[in-house]
C-alpha positions as a Markdown table, in Angstrom:
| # | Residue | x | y | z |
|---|---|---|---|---|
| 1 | Unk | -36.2 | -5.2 | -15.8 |
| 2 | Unk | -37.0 | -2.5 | -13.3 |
| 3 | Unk | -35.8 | -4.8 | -10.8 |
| 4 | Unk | -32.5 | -5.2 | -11.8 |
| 5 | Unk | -32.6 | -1.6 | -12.9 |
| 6 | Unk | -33.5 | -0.1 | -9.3 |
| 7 | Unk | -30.2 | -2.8 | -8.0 |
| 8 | Unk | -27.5 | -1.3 | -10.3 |
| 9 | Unk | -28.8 | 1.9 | -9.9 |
| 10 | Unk | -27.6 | 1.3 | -6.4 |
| 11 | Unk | -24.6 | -0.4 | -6.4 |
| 12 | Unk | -22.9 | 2.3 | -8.5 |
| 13 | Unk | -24.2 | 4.5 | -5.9 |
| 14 | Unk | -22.0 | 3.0 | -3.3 |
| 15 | Unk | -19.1 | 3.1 | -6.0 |
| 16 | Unk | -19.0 | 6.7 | -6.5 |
| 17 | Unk | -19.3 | 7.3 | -2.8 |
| 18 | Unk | -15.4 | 6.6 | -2.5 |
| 19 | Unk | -13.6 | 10.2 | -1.7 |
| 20 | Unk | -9.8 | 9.1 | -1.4 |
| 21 | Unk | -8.9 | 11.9 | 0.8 |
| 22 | Unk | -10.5 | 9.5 | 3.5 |
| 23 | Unk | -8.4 | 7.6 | 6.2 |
| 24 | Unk | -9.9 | 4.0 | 6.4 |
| 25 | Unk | -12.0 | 0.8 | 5.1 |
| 26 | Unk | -15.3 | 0.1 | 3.6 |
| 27 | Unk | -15.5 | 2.9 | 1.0 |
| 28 | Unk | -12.6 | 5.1 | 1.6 |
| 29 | Unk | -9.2 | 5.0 | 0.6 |
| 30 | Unk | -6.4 | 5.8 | 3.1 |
| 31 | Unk | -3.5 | 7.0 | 0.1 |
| 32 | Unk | -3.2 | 10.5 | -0.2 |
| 33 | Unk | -0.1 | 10.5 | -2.1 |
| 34 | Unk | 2.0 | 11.7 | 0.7 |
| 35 | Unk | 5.1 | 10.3 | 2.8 |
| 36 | Unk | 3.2 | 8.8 | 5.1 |
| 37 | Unk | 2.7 | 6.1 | 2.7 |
| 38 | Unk | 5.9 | 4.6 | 3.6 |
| 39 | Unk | 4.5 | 3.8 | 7.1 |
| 40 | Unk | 0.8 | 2.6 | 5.6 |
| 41 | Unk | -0.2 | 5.9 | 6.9 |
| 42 | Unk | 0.5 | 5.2 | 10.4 |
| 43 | Unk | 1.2 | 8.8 | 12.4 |
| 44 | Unk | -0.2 | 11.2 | 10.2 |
| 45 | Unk | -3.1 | 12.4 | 12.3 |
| 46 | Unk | -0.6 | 12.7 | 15.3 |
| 47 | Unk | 1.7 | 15.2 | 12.9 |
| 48 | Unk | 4.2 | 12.3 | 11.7 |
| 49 | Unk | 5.3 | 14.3 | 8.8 |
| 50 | Unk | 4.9 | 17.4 | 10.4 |
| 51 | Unk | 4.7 | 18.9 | 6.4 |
| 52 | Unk | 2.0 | 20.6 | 4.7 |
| 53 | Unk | 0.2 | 17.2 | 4.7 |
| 54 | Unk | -1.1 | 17.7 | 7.6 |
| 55 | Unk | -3.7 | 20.0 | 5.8 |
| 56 | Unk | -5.6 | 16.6 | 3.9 |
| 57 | Unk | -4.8 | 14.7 | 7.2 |
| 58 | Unk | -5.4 | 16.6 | 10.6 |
| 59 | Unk | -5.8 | 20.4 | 10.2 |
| 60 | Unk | -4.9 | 20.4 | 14.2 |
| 61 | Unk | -1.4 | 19.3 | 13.4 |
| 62 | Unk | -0.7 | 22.4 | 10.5 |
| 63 | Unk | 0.2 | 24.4 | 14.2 |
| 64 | Unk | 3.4 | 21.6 | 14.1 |
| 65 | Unk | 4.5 | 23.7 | 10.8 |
| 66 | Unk | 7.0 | 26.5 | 11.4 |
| 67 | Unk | 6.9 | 28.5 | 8.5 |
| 68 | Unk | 4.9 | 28.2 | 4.9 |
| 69 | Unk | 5.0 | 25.3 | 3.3 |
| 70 | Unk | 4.1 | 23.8 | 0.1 |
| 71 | Unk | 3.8 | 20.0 | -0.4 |
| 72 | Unk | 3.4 | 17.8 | -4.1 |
| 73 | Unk | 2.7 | 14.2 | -4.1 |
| 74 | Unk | 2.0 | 11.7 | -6.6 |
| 75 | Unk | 1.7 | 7.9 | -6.4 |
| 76 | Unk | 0.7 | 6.1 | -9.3 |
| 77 | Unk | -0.7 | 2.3 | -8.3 |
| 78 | Unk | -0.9 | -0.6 | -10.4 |
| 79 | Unk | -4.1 | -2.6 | -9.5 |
| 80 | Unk | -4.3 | -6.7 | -10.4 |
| 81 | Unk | -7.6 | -7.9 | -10.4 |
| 82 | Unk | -8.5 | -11.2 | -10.8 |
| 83 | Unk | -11.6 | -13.3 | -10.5 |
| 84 | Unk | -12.1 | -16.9 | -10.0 |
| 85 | Unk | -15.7 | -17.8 | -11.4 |
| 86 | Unk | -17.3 | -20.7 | -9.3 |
| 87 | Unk | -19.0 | -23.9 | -11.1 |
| 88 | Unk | -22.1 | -23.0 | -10.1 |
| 89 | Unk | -22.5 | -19.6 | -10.6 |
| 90 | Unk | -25.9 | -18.5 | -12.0 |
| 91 | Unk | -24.8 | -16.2 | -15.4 |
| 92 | Unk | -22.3 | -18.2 | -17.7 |
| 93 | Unk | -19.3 | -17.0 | -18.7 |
| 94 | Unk | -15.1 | -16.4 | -18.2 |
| 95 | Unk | -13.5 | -15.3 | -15.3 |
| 96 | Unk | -13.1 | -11.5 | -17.1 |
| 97 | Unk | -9.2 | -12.0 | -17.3 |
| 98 | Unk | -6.9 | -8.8 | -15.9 |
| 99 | Unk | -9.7 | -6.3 | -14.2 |
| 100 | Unk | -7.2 | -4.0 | -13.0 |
| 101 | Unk | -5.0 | -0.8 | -14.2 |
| 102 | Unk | -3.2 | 2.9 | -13.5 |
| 103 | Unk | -5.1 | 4.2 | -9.9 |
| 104 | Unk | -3.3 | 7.7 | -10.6 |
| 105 | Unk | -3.3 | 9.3 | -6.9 |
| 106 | Unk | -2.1 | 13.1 | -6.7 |
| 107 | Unk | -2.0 | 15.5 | -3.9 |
| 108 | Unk | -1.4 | 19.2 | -3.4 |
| 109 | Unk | -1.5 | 20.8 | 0.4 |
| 110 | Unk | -0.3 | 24.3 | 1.7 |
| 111 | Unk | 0.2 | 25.6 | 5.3 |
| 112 | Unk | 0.6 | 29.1 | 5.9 |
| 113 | Unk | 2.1 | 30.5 | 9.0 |
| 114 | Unk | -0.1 | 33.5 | 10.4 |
| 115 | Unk | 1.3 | 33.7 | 13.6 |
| 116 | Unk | 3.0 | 32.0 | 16.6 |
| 117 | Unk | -0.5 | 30.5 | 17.3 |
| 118 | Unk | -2.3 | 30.5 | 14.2 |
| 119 | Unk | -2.1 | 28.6 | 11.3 |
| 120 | Unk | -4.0 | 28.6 | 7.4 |
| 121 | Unk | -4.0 | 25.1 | 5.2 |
| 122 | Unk | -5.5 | 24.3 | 2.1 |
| 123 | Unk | -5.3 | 20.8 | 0.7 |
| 124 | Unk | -6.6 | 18.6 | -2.8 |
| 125 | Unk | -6.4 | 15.3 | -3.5 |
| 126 | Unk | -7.6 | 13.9 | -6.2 |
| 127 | Unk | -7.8 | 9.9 | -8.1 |
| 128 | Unk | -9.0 | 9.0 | -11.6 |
| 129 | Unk | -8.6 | 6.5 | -13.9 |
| 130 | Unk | -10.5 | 3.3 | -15.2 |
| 131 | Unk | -10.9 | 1.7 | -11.8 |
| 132 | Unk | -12.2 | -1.7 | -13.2 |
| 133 | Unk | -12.6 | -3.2 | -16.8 |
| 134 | Unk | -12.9 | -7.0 | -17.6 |
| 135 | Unk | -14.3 | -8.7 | -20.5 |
| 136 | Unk | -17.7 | -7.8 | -21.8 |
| 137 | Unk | -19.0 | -11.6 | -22.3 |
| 138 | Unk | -17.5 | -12.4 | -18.4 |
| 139 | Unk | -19.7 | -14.5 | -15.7 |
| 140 | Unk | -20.5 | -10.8 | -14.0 |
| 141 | Unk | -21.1 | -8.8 | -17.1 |
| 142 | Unk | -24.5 | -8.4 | -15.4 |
| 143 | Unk | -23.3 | -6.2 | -12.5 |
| 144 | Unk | -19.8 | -4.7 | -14.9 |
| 145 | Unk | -18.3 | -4.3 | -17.7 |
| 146 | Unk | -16.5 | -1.2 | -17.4 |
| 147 | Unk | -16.4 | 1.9 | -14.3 |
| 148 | Unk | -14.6 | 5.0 | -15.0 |
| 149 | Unk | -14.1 | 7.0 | -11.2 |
| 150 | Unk | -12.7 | 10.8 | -11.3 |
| 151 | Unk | -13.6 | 12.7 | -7.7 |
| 152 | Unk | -11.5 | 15.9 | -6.6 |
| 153 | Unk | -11.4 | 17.0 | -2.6 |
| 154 | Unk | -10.7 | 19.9 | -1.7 |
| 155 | Unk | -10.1 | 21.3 | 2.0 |
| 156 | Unk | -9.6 | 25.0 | 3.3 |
| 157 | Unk | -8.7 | 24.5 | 7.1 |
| 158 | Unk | -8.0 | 26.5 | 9.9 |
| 159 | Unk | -5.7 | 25.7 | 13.3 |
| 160 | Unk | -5.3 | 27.7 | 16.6 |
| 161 | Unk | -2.7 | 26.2 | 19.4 |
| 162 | Unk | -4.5 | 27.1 | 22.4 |
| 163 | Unk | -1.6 | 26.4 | 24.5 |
| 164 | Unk | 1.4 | 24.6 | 24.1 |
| 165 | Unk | 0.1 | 20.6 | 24.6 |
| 166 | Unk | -3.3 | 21.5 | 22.7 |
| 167 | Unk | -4.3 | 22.8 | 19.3 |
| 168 | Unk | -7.2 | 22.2 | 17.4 |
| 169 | Unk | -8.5 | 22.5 | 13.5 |
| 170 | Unk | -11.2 | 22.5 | 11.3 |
| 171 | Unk | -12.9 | 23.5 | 7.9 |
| 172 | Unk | -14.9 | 21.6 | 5.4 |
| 173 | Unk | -14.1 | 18.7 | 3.3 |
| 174 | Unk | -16.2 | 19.6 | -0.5 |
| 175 | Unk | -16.0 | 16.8 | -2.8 |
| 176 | Unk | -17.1 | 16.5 | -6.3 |
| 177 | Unk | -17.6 | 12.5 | -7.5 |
| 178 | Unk | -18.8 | 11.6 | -11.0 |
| 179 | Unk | -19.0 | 7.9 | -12.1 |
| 180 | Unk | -19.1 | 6.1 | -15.8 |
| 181 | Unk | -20.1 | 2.3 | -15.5 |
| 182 | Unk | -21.0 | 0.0 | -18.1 |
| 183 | Unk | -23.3 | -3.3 | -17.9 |
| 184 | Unk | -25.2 | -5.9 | -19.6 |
| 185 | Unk | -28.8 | -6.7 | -18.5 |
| 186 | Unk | -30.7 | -9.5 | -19.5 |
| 187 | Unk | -33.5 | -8.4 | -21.7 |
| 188 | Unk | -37.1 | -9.3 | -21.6 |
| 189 | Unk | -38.1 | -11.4 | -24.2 |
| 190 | Unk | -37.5 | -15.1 | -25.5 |
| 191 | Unk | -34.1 | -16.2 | -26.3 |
| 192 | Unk | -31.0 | -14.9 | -24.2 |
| 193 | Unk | -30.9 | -11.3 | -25.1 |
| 194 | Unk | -28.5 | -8.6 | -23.3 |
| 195 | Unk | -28.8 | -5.3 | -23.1 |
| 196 | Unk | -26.2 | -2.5 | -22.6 |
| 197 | Unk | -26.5 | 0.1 | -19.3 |
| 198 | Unk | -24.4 | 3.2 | -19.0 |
| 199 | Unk | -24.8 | 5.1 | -16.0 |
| 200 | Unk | -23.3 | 8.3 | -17.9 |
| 201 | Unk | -21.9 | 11.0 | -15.6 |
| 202 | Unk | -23.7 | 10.8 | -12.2 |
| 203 | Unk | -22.3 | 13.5 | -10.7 |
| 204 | Unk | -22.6 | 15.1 | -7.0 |
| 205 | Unk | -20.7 | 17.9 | -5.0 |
| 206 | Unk | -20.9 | 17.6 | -0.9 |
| 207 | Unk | -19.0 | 18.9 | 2.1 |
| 208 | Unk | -18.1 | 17.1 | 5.2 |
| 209 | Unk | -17.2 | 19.1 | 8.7 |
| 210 | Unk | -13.8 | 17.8 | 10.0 |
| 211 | Unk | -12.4 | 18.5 | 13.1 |
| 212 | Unk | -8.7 | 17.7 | 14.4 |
| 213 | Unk | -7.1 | 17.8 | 18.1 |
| 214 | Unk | -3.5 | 17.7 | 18.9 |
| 215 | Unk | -2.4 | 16.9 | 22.4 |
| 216 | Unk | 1.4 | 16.6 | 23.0 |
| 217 | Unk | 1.7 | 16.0 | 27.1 |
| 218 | Unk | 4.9 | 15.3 | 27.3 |
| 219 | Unk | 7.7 | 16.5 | 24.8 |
| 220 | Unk | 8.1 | 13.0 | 23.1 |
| 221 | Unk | 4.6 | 12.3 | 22.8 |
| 222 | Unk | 2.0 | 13.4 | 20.5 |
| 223 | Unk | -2.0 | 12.2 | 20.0 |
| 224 | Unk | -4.2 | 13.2 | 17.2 |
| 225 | Unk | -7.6 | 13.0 | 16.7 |
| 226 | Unk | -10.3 | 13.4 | 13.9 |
| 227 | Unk | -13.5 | 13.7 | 13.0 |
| 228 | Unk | -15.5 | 13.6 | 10.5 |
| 229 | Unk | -19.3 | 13.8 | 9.8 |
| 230 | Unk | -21.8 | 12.1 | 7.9 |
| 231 | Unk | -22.2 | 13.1 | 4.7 |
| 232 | Unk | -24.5 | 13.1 | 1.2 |
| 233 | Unk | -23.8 | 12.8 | -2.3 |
| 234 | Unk | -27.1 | 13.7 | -3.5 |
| 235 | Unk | -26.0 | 11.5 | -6.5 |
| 236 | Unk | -27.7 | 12.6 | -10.3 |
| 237 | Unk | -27.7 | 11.7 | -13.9 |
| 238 | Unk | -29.1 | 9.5 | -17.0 |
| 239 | Unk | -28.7 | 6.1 | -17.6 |
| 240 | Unk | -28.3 | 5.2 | -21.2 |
| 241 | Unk | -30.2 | 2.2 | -21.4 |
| 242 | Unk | -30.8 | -0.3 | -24.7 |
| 243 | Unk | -31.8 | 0.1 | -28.2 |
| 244 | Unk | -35.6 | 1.6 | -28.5 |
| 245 | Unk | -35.8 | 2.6 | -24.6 |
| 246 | Unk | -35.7 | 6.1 | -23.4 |
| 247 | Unk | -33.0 | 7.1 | -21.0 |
| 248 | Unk | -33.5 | 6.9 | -17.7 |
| 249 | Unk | -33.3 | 10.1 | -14.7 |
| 250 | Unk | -31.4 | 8.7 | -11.7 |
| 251 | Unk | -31.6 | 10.6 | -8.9 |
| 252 | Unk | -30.5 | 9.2 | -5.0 |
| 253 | Unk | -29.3 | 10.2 | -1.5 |
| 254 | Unk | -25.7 | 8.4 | -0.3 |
| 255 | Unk | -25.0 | 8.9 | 3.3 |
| 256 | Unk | -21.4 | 8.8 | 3.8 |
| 257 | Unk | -19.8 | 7.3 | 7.2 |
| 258 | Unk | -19.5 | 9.1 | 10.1 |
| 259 | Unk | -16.0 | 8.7 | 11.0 |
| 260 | Unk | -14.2 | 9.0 | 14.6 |
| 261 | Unk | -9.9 | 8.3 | 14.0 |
| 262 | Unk | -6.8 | 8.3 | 16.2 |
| 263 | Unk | -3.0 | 8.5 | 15.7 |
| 264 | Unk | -0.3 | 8.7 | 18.3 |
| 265 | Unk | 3.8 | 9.1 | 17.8 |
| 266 | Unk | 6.1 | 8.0 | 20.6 |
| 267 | Unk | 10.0 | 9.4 | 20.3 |
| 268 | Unk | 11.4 | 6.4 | 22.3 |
| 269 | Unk | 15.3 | 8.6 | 21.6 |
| 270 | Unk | 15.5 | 11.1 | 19.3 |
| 271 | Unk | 16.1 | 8.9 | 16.1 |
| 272 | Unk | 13.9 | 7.0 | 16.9 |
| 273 | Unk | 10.1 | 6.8 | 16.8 |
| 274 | Unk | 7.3 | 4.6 | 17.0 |
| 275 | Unk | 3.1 | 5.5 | 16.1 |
| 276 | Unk | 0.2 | 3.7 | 16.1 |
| 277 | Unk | -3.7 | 4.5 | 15.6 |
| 278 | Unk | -7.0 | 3.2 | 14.9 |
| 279 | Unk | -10.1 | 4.1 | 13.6 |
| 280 | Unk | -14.4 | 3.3 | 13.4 |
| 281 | Unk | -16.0 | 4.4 | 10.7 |
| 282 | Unk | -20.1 | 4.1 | 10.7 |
| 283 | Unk | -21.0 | 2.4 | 7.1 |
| 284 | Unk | -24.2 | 0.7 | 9.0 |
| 285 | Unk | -25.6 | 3.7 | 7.5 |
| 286 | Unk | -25.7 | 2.5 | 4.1 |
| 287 | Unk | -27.3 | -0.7 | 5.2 |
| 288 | Unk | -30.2 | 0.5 | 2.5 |
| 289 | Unk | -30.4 | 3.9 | 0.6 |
| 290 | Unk | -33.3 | 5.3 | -1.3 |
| 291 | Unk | -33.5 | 5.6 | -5.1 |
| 292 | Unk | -36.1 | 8.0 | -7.2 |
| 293 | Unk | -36.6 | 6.9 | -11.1 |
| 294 | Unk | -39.2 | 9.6 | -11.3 |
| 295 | Unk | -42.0 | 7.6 | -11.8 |
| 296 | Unk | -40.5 | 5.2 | -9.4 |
| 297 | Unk | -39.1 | 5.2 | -5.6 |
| 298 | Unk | -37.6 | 2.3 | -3.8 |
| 299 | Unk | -35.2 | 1.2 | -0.7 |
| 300 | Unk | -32.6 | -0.9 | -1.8 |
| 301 | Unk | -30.2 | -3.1 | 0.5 |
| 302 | Unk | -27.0 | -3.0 | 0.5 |
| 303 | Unk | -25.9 | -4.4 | 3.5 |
| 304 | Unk | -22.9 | -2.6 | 4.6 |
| 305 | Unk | -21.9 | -2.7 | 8.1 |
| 306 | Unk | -19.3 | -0.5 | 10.5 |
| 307 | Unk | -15.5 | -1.2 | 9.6 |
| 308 | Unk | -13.0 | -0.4 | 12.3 |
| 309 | Unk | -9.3 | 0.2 | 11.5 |
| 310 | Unk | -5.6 | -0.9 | 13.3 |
| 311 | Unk | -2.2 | 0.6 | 12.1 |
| 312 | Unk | 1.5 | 1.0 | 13.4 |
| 313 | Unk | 5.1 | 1.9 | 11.4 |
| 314 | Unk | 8.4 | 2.5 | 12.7 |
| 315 | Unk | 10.6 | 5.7 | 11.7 |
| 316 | Unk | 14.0 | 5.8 | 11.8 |
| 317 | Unk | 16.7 | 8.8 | 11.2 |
| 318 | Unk | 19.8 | 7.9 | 10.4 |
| 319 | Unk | 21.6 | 11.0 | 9.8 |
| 320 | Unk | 21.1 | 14.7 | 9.2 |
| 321 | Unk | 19.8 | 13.6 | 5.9 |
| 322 | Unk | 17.7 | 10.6 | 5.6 |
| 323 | Unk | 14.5 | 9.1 | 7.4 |
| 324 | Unk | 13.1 | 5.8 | 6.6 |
| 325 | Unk | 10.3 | 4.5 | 7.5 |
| 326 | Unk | 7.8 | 0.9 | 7.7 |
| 327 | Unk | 4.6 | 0.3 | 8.8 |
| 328 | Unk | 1.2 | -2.3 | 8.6 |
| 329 | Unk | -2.1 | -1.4 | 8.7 |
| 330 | Unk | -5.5 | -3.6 | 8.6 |
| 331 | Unk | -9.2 | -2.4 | 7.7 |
| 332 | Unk | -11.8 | -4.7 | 8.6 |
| 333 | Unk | -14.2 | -5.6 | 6.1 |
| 334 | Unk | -18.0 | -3.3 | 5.3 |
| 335 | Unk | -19.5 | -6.3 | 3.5 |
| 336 | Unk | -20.5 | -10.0 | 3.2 |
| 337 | Unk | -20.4 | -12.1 | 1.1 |
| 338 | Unk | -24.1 | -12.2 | -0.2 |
| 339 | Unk | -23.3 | -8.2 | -0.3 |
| 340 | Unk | -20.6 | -7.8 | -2.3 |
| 341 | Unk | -20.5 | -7.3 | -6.0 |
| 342 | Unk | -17.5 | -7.0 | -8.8 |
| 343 | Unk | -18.4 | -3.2 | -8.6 |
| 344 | Unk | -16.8 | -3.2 | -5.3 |
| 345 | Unk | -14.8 | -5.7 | -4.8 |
| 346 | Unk | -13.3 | -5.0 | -1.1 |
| 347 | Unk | -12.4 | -7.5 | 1.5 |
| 348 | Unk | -10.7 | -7.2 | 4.8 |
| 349 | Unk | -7.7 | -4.5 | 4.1 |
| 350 | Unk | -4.1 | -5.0 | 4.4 |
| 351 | Unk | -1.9 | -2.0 | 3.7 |
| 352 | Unk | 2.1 | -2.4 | 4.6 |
| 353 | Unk | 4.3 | 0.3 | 3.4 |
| 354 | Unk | 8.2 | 1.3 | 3.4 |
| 355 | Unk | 9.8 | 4.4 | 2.5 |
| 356 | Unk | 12.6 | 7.0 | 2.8 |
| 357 | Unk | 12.4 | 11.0 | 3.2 |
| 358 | Unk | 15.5 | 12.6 | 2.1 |
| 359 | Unk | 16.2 | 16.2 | 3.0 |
| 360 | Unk | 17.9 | 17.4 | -0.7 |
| 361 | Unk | 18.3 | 20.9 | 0.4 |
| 362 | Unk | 17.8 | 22.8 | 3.9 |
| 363 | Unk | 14.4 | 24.2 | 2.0 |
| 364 | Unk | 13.3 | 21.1 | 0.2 |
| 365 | Unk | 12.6 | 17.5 | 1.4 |
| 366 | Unk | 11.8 | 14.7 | -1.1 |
| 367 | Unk | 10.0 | 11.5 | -0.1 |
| 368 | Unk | 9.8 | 8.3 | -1.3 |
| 369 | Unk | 7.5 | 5.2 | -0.5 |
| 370 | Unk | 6.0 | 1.8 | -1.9 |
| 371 | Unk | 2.5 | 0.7 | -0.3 |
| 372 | Unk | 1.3 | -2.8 | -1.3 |
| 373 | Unk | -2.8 | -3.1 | -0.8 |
| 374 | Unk | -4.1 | -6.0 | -0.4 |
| 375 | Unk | -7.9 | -6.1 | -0.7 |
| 376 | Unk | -8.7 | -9.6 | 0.6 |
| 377 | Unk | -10.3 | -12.5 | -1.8 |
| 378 | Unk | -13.6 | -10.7 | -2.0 |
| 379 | Unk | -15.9 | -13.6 | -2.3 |
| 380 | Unk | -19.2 | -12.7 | -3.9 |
| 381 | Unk | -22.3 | -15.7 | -3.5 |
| 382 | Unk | -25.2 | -13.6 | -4.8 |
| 383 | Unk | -28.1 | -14.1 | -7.5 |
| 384 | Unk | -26.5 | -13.1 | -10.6 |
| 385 | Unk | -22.9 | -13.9 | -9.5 |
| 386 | Unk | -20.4 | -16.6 | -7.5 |
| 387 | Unk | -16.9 | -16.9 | -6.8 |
| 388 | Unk | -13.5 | -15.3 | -5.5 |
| 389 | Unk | -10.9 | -13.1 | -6.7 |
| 390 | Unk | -6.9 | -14.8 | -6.4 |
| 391 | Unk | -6.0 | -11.5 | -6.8 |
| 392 | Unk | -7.0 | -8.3 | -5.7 |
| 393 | Unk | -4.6 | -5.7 | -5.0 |
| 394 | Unk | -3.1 | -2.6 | -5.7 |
| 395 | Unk | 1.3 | -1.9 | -5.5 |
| 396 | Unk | 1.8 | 2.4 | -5.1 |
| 397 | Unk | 5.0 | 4.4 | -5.6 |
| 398 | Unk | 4.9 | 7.2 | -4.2 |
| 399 | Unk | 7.2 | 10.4 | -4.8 |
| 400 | Unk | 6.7 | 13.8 | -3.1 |
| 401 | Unk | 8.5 | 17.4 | -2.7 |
| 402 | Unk | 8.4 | 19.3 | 0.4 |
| 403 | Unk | 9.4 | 23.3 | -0.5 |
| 404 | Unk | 10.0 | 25.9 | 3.0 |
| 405 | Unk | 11.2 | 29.5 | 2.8 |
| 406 | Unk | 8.4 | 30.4 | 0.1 |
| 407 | Unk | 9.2 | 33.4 | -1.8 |
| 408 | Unk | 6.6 | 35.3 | 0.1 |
| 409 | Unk | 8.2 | 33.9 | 3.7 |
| 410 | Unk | 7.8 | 36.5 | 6.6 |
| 411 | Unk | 4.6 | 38.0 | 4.6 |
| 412 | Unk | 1.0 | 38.1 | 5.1 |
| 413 | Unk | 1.2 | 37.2 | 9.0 |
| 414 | Unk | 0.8 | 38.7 | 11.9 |
């Protein structure tokens, strides 16, 4: 029972480790709600939207921002998740029917214009919403039944053009994660007996540096990159666990992957442009991570390995007006196999996106976009679970406002 205890402690470890204000596979999400989502993100670090985005994306690119500006996104995704239970896997039961459900994503970023040089951003992003919930008496009950995600980001930035092809950024990324998840776990005993888990409100706050550079050497070219640094949810809380057991103190460090990203947009005319980027991200470091129970330590594997990332889009104006925009990104995958579990059931990542950006009014912009996800077929082959998911993947709909010429324009600069 400890055993199996220790494991799901874990597992929902690397689940609440997901910050969506992130830009690539394995753990993170790459939506933050914003335009960009109509080109699968491609651009953004290199200042595609050249908006207040750029304070969630690359605090380097805020110096691309002319005057104050406040940007509102939302992008509600439907997820489908469906699993395909193998003959031979080891816990009987269904295949858990429709995992899936509303992934509400919203975002909220300001840049404010101190100077010529000098620029001020504040961005949050935030995601919550039952993430997965299948049936209680399905062939994985002992790994999920239910996992309720809420985390908030929030990013106070700071940007300097040091001459006119460089800039840089930087501030701290603080998130706060807490995590519900329900499970079943085989009691000791004779007969079959299951017992119910709840990991009830693990909660953490932690801050990540990042660190943005803009290089535009010639006038139709721009390059962005971004940094960001390991990180810890220090990850605490009680585990509810069955009938005549005390709960359980959970306490565990997460390290989060060091990340190293790119983005570059090319204005082959004026109407015309064309970006591309990539990205590594270092989640070799959550290979095993450490769990205290109080009267109990242990090092538990995980097995994740380093993703790397590839993404490219197309934007097009066609008038003084309109924008519209395509683009295809793929994440390669953290885990195995023998790794994976229902908690986290990513694959290989394909994102491709479309979208429009409409300027309503000289001081407001409004954008549109649709992002389908595609998390691969997630095979899982471990000791308490077999088989494949035929469908795994997430459809967004994205609708922002851009406002410029703030009421306190020309204010508070220098």
């Amino acid at each position: 029972m400890r055993r199996t205890l220790l494991t799901t402690v874990a597992l929902a470890a690397a689940l609440a480790a997901a910050p969506p204000s992130s830009h690539a596979g394995g753990l993170y999400l790459s939506e933050f709600g914003t335009g960009d989502m109509g080109a699968a993100g491609s651009g953004i670090l290199a200042g595609g939207a050249g908006d207040g985005s750029s304070a969630v994306a690359n605090p380097a690119t805020m110096t691309l921002v002319d005057a104050h500006q406040l940007q509102l996104g939302l992008a509600p995704g439907l997820s489908l998740v469906e699993f395909d239970t193998a003959p031979d896997t080891p816990v009987a039961g269904g295949d858990g029917n429709d995992q899936g459900g509303l992934v509400p994503l919203l975002s909220t970023s300001y840049v404010h214009r101190l100077s010529d040089r000098f620029r001020l951003g504040f961005g949050v992003v935030s995601i919550s919403g039952a993430a997965l919930d299948p049936d209680n008496s399905w062939a994985g009950r002992n790994q999920i039944t239910e996992i309720q995600l809420f985390s908030l980001t929030a990013s106070p930035q700071v940007a300097v053009r040091l001459t006119d092809w460089l800039s840089i950024g930087a501030g701290p990324m603080i998130t706060y994660a807490t995590l519900d998840w329900k499970l079943r776990v085989p009691l000791p005993g004779p007969g079959n007996n299951e017992g119910p888990f709840e990991f009830d409100g693990i909660d953490d706050v932690d801050v990540a540096a990042h660190v943005g550079v803009l290089l535009r050497p010639f006038d139709n070219l721009r390059i962005g990159f971004l940094y960001q640094s390991e990180t810890e949810l220090d990850l605490s809380g009680d585990i509810d666990v069955p009938i005549g057991a005390n709960p359980v103190d959970v306490k565990l460090e997460l390290p989060l992957a060091e990340a190293f990203r790119v983005d570059a947009v090319w204005h082959v005319t004026p109407q015309v442009a064309l970006s591309m980027g990539g990205a590594h991200e270092n989640w070799s470091a959550l290979k095993t991570t450490e769990i205290d129970l109080g009267a109990a330590q242990s090092s538990v594997r995980l097995g994740f390995r380093d993703t790397w990332k590839l993404r490219g889009g197309v934007h097009v104006e066609l008038n003084d007006r309109w924008m519209v925009q395509t683009g295809v990104s793929y994440d390669s995958s953290a885990l195995r196999k023998r790794d994976r579990t229902p908690a986290l059931p990513i694959d290989e990542q394909w994102r491709i996106g479309v979208g429009a950006v409409y300027k309503w009014r000289e001081d407001k912009t409004v954008t549109f976009s649709f992002q389908y996800t595609d998390l691969g077929d997630g095979a899982i082959d471990n000791a308490a679970l077999k088989g494949d998911y035929t469908s795994n993947e997430i459809f967004f709909f994205q609708m922002g406002i851009k406002f410029k010429r703030l009421p306190w324009d020309g204010r508070l600069a220098f």
